[in-house]
Structures are given as C-alpha cells and as structure tokens.
TORPA-19688 format. One record per residue: residue number from 1; residue in three letters; x, y, z of N, C-alpha, C, O in turn. Coordinates in Angstrom, 3 decimals. Each point is the difference from the previous one (the first is absolute). Layout:
N
<tivo NUM,ala,<X,Y,Z>,<X,Y,Z>,<X,Y,Z>,<X,Y,Z>>
...
***
This chain:
144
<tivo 1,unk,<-5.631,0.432,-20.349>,<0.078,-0.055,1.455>,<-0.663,1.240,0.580>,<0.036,1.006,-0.709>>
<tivo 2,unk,<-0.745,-0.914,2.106>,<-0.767,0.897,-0.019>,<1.093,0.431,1.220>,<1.012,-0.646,0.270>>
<tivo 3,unk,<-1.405,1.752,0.331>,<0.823,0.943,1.244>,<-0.098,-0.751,0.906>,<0.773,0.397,0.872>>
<tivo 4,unk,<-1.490,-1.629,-0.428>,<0.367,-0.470,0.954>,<0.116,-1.790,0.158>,<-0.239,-0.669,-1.005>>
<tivo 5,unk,<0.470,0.239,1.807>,<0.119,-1.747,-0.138>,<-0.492,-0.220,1.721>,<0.068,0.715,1.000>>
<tivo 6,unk,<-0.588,-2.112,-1.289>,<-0.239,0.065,1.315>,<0.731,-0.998,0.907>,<0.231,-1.101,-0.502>>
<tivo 7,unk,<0.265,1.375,2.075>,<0.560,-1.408,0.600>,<-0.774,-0.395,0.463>,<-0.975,0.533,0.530>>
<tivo 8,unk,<1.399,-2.041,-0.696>,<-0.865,-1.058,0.434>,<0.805,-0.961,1.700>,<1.074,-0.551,0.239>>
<tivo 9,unk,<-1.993,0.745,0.327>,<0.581,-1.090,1.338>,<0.407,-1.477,-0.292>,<0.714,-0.701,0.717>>
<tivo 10,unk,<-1.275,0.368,-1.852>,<0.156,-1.556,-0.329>,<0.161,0.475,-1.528>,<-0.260,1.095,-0.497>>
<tivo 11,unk,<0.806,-2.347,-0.130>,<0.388,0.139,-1.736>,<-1.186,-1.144,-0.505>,<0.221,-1.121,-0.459>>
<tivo 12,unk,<-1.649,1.828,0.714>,<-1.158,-0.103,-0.652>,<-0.923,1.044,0.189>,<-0.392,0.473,1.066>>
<tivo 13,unk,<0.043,-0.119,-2.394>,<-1.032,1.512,-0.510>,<-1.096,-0.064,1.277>,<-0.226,1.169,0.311>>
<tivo 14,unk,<-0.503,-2.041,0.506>,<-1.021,0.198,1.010>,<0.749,0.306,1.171>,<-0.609,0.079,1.067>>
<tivo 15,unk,<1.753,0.092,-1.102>,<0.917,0.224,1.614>,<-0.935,0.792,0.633>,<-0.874,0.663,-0.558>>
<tivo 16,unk,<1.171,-0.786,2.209>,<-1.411,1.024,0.392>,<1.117,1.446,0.495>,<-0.508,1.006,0.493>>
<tivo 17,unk,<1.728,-1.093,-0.671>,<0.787,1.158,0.693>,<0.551,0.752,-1.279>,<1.159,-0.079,-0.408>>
<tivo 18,unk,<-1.953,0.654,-0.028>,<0.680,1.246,-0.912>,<-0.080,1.335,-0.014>,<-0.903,0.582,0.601>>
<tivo 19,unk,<1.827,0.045,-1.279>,<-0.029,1.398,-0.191>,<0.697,0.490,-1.110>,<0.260,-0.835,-0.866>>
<tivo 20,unk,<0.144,2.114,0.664>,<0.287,0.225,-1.068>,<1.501,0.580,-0.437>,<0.253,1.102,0.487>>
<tivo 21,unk,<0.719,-1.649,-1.285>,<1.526,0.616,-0.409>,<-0.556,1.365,-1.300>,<-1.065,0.117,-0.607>>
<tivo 22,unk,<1.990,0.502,0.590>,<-0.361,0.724,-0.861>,<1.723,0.348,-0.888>,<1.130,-0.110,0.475>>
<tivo 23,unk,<-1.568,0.550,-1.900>,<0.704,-0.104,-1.082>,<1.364,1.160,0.559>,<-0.004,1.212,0.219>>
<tivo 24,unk,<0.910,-2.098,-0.147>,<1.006,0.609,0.629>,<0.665,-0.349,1.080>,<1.213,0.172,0.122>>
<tivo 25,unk,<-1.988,-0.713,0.781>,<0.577,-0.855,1.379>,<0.979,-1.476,-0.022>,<-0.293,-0.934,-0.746>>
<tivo 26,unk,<1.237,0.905,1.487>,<1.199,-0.742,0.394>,<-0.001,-1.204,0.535>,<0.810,-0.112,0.920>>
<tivo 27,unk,<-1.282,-0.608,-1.107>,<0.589,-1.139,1.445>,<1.043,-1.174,-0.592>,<0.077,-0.405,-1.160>>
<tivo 28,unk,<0.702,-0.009,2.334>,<0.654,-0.997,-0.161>,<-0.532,-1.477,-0.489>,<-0.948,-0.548,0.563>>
<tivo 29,unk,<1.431,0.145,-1.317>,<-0.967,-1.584,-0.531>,<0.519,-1.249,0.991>,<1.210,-0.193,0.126>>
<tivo 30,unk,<-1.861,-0.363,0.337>,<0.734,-1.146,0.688>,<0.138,-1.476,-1.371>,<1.011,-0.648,-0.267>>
<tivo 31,unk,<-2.042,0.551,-0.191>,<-0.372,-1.496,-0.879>,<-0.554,0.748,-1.023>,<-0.380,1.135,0.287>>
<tivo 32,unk,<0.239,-1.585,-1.569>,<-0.688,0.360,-1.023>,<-0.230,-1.242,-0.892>,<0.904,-0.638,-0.539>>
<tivo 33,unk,<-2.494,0.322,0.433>,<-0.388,-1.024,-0.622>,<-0.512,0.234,-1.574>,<-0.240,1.196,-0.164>>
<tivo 34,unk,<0.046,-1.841,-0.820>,<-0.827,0.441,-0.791>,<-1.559,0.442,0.275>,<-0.331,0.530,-1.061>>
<tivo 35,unk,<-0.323,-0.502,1.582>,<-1.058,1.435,0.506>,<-0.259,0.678,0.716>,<-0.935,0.798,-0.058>>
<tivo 36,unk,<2.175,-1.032,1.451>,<-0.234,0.802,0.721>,<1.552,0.241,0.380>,<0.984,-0.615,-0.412>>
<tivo 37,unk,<-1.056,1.670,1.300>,<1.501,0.651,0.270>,<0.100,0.466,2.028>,<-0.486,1.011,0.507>>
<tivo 38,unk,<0.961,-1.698,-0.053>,<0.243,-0.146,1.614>,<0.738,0.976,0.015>,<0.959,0.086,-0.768>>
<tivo 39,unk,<-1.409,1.259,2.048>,<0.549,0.998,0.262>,<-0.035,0.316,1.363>,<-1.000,-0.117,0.707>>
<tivo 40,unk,<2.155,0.541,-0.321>,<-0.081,0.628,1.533>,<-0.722,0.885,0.094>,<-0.136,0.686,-1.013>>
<tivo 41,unk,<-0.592,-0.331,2.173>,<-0.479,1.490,0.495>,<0.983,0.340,1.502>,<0.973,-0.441,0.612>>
<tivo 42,unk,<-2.015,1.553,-0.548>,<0.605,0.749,1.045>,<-0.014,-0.600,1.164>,<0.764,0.442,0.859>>
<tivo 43,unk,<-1.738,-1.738,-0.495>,<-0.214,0.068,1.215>,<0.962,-1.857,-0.117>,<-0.132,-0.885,0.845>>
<tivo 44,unk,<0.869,0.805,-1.913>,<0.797,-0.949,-0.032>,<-0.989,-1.402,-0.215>,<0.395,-1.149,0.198>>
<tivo 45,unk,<-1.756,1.529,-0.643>,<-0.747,-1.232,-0.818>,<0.292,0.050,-1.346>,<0.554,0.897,-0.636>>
<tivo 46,unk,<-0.927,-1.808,0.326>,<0.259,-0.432,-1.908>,<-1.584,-0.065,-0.157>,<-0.844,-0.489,0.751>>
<tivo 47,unk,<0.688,1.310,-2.282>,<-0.755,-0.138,-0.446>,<-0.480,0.043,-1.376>,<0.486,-1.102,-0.256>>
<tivo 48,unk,<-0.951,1.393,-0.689>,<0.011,-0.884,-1.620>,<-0.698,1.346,-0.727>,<-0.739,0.826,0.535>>
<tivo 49,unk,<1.119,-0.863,-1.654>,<0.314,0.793,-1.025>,<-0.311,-0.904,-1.392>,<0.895,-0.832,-0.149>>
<tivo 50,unk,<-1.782,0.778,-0.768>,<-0.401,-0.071,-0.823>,<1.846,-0.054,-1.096>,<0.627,1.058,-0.048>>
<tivo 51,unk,<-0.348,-1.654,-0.294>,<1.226,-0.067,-0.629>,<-0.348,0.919,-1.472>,<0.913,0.637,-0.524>>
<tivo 52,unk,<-2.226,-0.639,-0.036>,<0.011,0.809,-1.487>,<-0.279,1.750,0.837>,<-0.043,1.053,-0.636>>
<tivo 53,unk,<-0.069,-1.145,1.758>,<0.284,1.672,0.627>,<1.057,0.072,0.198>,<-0.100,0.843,0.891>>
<tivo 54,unk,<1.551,-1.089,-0.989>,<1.300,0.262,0.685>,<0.967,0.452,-1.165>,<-0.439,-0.029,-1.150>>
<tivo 55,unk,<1.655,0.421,1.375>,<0.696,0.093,-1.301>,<1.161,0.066,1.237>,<-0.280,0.354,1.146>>
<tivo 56,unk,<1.678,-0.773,-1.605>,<1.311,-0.519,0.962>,<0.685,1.627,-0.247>,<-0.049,0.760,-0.967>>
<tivo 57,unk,<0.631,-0.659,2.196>,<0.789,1.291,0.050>,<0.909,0.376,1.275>,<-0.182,-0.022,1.217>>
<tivo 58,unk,<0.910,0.264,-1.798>,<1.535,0.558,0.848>,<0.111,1.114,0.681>,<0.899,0.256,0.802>>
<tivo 59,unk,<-1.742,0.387,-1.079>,<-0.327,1.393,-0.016>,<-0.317,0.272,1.746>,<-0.649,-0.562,0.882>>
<tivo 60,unk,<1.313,1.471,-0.977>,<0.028,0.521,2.098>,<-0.613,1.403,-0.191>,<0.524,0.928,-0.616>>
<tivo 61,unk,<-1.624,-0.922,1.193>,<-0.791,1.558,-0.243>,<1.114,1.130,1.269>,<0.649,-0.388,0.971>>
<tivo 62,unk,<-0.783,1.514,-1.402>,<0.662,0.500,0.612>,<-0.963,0.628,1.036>,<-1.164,0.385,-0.105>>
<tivo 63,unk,<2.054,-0.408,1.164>,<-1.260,0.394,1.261>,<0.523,1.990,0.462>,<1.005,0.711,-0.027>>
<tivo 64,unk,<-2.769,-0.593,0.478>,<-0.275,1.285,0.521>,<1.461,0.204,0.562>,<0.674,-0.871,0.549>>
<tivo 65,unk,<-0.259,2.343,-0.815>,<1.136,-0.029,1.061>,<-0.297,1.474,1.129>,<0.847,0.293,0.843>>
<tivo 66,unk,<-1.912,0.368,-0.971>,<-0.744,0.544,0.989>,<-0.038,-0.283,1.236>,<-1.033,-0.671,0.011>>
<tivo 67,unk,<1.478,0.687,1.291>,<-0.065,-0.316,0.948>,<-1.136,0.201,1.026>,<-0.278,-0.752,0.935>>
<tivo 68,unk,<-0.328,1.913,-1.285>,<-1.332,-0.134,0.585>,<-1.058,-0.901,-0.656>,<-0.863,-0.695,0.536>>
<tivo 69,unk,<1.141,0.878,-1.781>,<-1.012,-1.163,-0.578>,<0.321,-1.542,0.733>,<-0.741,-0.759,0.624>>
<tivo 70,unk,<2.035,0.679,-0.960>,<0.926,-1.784,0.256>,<-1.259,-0.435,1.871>,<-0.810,-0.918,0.127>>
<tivo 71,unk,<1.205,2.053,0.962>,<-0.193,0.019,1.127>,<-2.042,0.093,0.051>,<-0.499,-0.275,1.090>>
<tivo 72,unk,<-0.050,0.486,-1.753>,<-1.427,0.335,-0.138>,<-0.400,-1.316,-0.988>,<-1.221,-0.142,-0.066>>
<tivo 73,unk,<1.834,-0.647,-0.556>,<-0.028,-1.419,-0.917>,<0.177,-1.432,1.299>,<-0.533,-1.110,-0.010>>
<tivo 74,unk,<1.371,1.651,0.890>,<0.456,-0.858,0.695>,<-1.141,0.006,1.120>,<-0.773,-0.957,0.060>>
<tivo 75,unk,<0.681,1.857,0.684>,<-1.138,0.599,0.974>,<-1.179,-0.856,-0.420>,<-0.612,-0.691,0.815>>
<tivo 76,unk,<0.327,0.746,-2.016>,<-1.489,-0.947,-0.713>,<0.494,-1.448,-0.340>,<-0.915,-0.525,-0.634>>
<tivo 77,unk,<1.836,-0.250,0.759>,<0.747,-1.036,0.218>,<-0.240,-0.382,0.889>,<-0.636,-1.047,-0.120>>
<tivo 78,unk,<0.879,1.464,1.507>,<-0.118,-0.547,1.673>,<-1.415,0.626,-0.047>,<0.306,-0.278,1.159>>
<tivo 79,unk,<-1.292,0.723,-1.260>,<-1.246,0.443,-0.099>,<-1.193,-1.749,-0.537>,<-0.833,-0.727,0.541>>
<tivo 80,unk,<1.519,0.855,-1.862>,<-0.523,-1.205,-1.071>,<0.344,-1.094,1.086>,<-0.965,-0.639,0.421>>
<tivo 81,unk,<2.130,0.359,0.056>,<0.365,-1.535,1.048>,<-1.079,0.242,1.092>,<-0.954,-0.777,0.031>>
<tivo 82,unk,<1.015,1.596,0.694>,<-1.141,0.065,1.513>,<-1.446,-0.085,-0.760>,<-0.907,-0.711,0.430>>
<tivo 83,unk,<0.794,1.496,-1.581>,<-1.499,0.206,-0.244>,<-0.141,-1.860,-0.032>,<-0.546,-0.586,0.935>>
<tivo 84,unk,<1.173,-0.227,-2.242>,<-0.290,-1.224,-0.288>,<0.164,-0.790,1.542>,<-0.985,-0.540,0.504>>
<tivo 85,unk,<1.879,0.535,-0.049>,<0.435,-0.623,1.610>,<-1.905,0.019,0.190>,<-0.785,-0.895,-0.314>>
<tivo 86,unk,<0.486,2.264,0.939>,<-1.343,-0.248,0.575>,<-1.244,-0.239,-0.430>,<-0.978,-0.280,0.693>>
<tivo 87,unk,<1.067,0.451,-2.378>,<-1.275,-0.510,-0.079>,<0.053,-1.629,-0.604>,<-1.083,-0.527,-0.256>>
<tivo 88,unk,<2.185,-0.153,0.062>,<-0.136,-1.555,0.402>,<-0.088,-0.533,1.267>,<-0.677,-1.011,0.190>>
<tivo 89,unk,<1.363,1.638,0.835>,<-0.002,-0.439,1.389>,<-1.686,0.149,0.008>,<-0.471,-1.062,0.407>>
<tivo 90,unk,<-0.634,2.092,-0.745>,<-1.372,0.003,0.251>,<-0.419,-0.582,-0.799>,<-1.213,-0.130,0.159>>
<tivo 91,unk,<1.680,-0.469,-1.256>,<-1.273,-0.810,-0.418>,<0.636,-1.482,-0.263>,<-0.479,-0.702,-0.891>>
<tivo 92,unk,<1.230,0.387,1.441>,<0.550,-1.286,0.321>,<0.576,-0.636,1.190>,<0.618,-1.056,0.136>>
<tivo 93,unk,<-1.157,2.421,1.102>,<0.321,-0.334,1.216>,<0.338,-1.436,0.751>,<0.836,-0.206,0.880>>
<tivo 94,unk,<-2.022,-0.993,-1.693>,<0.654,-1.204,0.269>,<1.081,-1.041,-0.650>,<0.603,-0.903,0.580>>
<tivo 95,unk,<-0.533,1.289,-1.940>,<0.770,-0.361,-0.568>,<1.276,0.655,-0.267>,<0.219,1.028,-0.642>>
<tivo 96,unk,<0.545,-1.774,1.223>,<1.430,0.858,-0.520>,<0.275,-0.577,-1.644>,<0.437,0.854,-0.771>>
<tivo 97,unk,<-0.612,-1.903,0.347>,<0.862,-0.320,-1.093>,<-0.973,0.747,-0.787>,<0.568,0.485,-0.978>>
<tivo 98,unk,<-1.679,-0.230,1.013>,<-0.474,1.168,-0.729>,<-0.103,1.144,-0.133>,<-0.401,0.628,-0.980>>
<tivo 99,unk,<0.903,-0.125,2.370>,<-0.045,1.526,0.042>,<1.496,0.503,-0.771>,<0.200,1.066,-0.583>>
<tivo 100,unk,<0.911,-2.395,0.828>,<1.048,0.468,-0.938>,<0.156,0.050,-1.236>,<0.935,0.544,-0.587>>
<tivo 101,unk,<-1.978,-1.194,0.048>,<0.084,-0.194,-1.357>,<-1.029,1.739,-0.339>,<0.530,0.770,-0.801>>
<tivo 102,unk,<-1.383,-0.499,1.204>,<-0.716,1.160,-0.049>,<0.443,1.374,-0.135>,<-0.228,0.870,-0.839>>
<tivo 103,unk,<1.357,-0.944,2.554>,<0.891,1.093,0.404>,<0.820,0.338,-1.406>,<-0.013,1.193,-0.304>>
<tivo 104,unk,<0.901,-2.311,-0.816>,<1.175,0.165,-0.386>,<-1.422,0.506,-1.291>,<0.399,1.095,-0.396>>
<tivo 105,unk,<-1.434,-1.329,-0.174>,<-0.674,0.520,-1.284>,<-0.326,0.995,0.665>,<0.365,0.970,-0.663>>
<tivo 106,unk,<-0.737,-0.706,1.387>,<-0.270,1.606,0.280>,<1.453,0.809,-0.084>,<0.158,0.886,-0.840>>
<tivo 107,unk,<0.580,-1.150,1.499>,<1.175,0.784,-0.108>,<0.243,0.496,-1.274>,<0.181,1.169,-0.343>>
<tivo 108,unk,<-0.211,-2.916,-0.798>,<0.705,0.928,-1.048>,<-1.042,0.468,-0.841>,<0.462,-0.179,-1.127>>
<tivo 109,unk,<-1.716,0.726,0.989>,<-0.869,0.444,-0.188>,<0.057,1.376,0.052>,<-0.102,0.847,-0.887>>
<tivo 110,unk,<0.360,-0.733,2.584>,<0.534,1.136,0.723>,<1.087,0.462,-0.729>,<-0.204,0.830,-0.886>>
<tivo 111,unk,<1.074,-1.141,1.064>,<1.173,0.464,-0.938>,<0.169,0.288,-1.753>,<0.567,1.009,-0.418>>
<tivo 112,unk,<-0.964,-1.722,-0.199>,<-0.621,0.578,-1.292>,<-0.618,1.608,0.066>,<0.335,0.995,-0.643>>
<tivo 113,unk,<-1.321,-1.172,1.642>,<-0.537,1.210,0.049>,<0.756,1.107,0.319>,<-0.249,1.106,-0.479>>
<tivo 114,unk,<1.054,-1.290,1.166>,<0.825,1.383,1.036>,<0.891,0.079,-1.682>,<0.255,1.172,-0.275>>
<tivo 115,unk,<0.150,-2.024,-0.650>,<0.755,0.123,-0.868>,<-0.871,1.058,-1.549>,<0.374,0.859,-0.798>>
<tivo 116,unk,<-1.233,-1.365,0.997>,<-1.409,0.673,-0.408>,<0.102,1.742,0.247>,<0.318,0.899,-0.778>>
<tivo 117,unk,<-0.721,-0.883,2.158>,<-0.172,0.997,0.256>,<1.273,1.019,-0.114>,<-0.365,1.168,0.140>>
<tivo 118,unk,<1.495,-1.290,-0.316>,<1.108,0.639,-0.300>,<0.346,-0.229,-1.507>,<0.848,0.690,-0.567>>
<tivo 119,unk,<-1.691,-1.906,-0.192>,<0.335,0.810,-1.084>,<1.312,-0.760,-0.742>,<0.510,0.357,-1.062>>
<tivo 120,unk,<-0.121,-1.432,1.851>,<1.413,-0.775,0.187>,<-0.473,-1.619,-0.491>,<-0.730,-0.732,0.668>>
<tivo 121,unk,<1.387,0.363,-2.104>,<-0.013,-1.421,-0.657>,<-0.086,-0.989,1.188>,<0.934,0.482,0.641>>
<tivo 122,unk,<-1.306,-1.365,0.016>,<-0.055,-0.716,0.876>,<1.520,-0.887,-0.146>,<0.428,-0.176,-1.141>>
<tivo 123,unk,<0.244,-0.290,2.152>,<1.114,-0.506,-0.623>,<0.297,-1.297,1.003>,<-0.052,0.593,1.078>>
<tivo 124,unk,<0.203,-1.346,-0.894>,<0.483,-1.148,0.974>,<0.916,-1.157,-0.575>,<-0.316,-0.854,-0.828>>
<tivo 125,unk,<1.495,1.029,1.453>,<0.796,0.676,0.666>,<0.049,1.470,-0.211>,<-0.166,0.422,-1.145>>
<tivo 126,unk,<0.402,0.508,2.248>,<-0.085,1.466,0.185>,<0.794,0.511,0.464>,<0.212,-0.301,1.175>>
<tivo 127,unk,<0.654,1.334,-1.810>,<0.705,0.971,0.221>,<-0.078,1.012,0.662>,<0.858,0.799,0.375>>
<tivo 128,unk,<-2.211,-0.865,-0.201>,<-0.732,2.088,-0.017>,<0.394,-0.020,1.489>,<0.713,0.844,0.544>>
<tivo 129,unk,<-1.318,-2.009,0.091>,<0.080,0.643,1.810>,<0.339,-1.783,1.027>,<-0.864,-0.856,0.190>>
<tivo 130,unk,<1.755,0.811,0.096>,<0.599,-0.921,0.701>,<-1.327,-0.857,1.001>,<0.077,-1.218,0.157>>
<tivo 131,unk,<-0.946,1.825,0.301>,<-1.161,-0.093,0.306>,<-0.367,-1.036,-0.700>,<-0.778,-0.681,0.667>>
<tivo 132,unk,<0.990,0.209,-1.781>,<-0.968,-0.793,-0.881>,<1.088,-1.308,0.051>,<-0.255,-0.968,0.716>>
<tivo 133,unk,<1.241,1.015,-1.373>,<0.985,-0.942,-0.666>,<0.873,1.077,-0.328>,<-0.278,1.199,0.008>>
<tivo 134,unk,<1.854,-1.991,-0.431>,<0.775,0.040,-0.129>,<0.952,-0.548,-0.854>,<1.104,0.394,-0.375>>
<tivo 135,unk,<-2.051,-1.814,0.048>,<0.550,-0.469,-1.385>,<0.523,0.731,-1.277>,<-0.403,1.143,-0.216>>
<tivo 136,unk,<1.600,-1.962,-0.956>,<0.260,0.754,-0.952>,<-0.503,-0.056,-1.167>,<-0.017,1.016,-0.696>>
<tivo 137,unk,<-0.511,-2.249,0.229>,<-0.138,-0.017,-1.551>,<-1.755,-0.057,-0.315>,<-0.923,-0.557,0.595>>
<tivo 138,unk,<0.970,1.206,-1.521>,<-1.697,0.304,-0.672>,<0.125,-1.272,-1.136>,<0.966,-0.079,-0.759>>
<tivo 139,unk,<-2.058,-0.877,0.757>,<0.534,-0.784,-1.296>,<-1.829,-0.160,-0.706>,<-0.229,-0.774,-0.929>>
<tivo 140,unk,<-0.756,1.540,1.500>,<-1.142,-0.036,-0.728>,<-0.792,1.258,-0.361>,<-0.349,0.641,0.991>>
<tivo 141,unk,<0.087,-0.280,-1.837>,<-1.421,1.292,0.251>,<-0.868,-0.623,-1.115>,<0.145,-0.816,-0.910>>
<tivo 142,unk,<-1.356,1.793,1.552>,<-1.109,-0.022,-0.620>,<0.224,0.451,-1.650>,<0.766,0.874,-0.407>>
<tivo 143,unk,<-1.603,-1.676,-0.346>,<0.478,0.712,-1.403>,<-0.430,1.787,-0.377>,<-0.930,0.676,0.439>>
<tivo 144,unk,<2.057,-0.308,-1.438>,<-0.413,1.553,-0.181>,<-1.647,-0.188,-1.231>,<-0.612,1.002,-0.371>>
***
C-alpha cells in the first residue's frame, strides 16, 4: 500500500471528483462493498475508497489539545466553507444543483488541507474542533 489512496466521487476508477486520503486518516464508513468502501466527508457527501486501501479500526486519534492551535484549525475551517461557498457560486452561478455538488468537493479538499497543514491525521467524524463535526465513532483508516 503506498502513503496515499485516492477518493473517488463515484465507486468507478474514471470518477471525475478525486483527491487524495493519506496513510493514517479516519473516516466514518457508511456501506462497504467488495471493491469499494462508502465514506462520509466533511461536507456530509459520501464518497468511495478503494476497499484493498482501508483496514477497519476503532481507534479515536487523540486530538491537539493546544488551544491556540484548536482556535487557528478552526479559523481555516470557516475560511475553507466561504473560500468553497464562493468559488462554486462563480463558476456555477447558473446552476445551483451544481454549484452544490462543487461547493461540498471543494470544502473537503479544503479541509484535508487545513488538516495537512497542521500536521493533523485527517479524521471524519472529528473531535479536534466542533467546527467540523461532532460525531463519535472512527470505524475506517487508511492502511498503515
């Protein structure tokens, strides 16, 4: 398995909405098929996971307990929502059922990254900052 796996918008390898999980990251599973594995994101879309990238786990990462960090994680949270908000509203100005589908992959794109940039396992459901979710149980990661 290599450091990273990729999600897919649809549970076929040409999906046109992907990006990238990386070895270590969390999400909740909704469905799990034999080749692919249905997962929540952040922006409360489902999206697919290669089932020979996943390995099942119980495991609750323990979150930053830094408070300037927690408050500077969150800050790039409501940052990531307005940034995605406006650049689907511009390039789907006429379409709404597309600009929502756009808005919610940018977000969690967005959010990966801010998770990135701190350095922090990506996790959904999330503990770290109320900002995100609030959910309790971790039941997927990326394989080690």
């Amino acid at each position: 398995m290599s450091e990273r796996a990729t999600i897919y918008g649809e549970p076929i390898p040409d999906s046109e909405l992907t990006f990238d999980a990386r070895k270590g990251d969390i999400f909740k599973v909704e469905e799990g098929k034999k080749e692919w594995v249905q997962i929540m994101m952040f922006s409360d879309s489902k999206r697919y996971i290669r089932s020979s990238d996943v390995d099942f786990t119980t495991e609750q990462p323990v979150a930053p307990s830094d408070p300037e960090m927690l408050n500077k994680f969150c800050a790039k949270v409501k940052t990531a929502k307005r940034k995605a908000t406006n650049e689907a509203a511009l390039k789907y100005a006429e379409n709404i059922r597309r600009q929502r589908i756009f808005e919610r992959l940018l977000f969690d794109r967005y959010i990966l990254e801010a998770f990135r940039k701190f350095d922090i396992p990506a996790t959904k459901p999330s503990k770290l900052v109320e900002c995100i979710d609030d959910s309790p149980i971790y039941e997927r990661r990326i394989k080690n």
